[in-house]
C-alpha positions in Angstrom: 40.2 218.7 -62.8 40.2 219.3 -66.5 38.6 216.1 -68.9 41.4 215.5 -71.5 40.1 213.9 -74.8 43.5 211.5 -76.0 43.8 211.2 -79.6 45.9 208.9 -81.0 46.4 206.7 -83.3 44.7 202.9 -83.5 43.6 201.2 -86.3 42.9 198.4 -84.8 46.4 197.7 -83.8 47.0 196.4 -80.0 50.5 198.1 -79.6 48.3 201.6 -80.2 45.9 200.6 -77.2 48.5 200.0 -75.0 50.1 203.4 -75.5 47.2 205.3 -75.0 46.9 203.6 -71.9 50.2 205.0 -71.3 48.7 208.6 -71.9 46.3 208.0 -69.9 48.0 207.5 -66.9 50.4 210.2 -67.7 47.6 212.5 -67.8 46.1 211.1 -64.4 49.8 211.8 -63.2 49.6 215.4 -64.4 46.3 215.3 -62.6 43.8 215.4 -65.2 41.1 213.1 -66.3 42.2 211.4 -69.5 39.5 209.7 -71.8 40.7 207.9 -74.7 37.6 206.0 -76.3 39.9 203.6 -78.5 41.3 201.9 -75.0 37.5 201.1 -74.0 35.4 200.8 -77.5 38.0 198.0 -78.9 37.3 195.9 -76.0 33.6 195.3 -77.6 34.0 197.0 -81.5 36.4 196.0 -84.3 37.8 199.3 -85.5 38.5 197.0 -88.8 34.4 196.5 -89.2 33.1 199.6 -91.3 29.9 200.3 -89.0 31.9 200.0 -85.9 34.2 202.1 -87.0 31.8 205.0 -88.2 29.6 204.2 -84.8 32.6 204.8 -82.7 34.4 207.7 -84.5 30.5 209.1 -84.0 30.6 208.6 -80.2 33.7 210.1 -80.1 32.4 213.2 -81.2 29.4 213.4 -78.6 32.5 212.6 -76.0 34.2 215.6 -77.4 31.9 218.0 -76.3 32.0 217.2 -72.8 36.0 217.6 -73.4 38.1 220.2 -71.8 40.9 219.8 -73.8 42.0 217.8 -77.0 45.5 216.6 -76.8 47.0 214.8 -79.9 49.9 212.6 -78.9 52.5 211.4 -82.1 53.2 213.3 -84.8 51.2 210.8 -87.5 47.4 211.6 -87.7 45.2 209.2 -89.0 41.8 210.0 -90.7 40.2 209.3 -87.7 42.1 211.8 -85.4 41.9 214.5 -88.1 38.0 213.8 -88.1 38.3 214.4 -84.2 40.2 217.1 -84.2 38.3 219.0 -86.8 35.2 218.5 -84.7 36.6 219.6 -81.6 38.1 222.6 -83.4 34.9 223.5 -84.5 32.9 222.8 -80.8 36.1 224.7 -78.5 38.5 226.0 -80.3 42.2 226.3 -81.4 43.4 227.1 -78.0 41.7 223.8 -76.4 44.2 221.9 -78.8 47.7 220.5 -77.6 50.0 218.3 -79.7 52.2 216.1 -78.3 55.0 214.1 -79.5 56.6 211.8 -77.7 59.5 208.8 -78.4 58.3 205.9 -77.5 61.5 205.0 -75.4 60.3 207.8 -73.1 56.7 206.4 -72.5 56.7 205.0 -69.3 54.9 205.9 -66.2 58.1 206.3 -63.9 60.1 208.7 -66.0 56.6 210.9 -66.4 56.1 211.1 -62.4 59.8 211.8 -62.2 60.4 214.2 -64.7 56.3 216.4 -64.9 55.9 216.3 -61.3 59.4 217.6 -59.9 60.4 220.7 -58.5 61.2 222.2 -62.1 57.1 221.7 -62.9 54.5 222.5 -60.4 51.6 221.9 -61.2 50.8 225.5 -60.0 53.4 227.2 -62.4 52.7 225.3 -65.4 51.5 226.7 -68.6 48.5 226.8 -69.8 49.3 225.7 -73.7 51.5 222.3 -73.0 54.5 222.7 -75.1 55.3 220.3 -77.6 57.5 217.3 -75.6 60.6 216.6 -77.2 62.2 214.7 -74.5 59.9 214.5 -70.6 63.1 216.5 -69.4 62.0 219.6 -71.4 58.2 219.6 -70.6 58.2 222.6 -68.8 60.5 224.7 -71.4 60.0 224.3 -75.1 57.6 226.5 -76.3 54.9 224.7 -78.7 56.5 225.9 -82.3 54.5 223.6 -84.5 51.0 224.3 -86.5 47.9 221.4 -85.6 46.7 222.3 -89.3 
């Protein structure tokens, strides 16, 4: 199984853990192994404190390397992520790098089982770059068209 690294938003905002727990179990449902350091570091750092912040974007980097792949889920990117993704850039590469976006109305766990793991996308056939998600009914068939720089 492939280590996904998810980047996301958080800024100390709650709402932003609970949808990178959303991510996560997507991923697991795609059958990868997400890890999404905000969901686990803000249980015991304050992403508002200045030294917790730099110790955790820090740890995030030495997570990076043991990253597969990078996958950046909205279309806003923080200072954080774009610290993230730079390094990760620089450690594997352009090709390692997927960007998601995805409406928030379509986050749930039972649409993404329904929808990535269905007849139309085996696991088997799917593509190695992840397209851009639109809607979780196009996952398989929209072609990534936007730049991560």
């Amino acid at each position: 199984m492939r280590i996904v690294f998810v980047c996301s938003p958080f800024q100390g905002r709650k709402e932003n853990i609970e949808k990178a727990k959303r991510y996560c179990r997507m991923l697991v449902d795609m059958g990868y192994i997400p890890i999404a350091p905000h969901a686990y570091f803000s249980q015991f750092m304050d992403d508002l404190n200045p030294d917790d912040r730099r110790k955790a974007l820090e740890m995030n980097k030495k997570i990076l390397e043991f990253c597969d792949e990078l996958w950046i889920f909205r279309d806003e990117i923080t200072e954080g992520m774009k610290e993230e993704i730079e390094y990760f850039r620089t450690i594997k590469g352009d090709d390692k790098i997927r960007k998601l976006t995805v409406p928030d109305n379509h986050i749930n766990v039972t649409s993404y089982r329904k929808n990535i793991i269905s007849k139309d996308c085996k696991r088997e056939s799917k593509p190695e770059i992840i397209p851009e998600i639109d809607e979780p009914s196009n996952f398989c068939s929209k072609p990534c068209s936007k730049s991560l720089k």
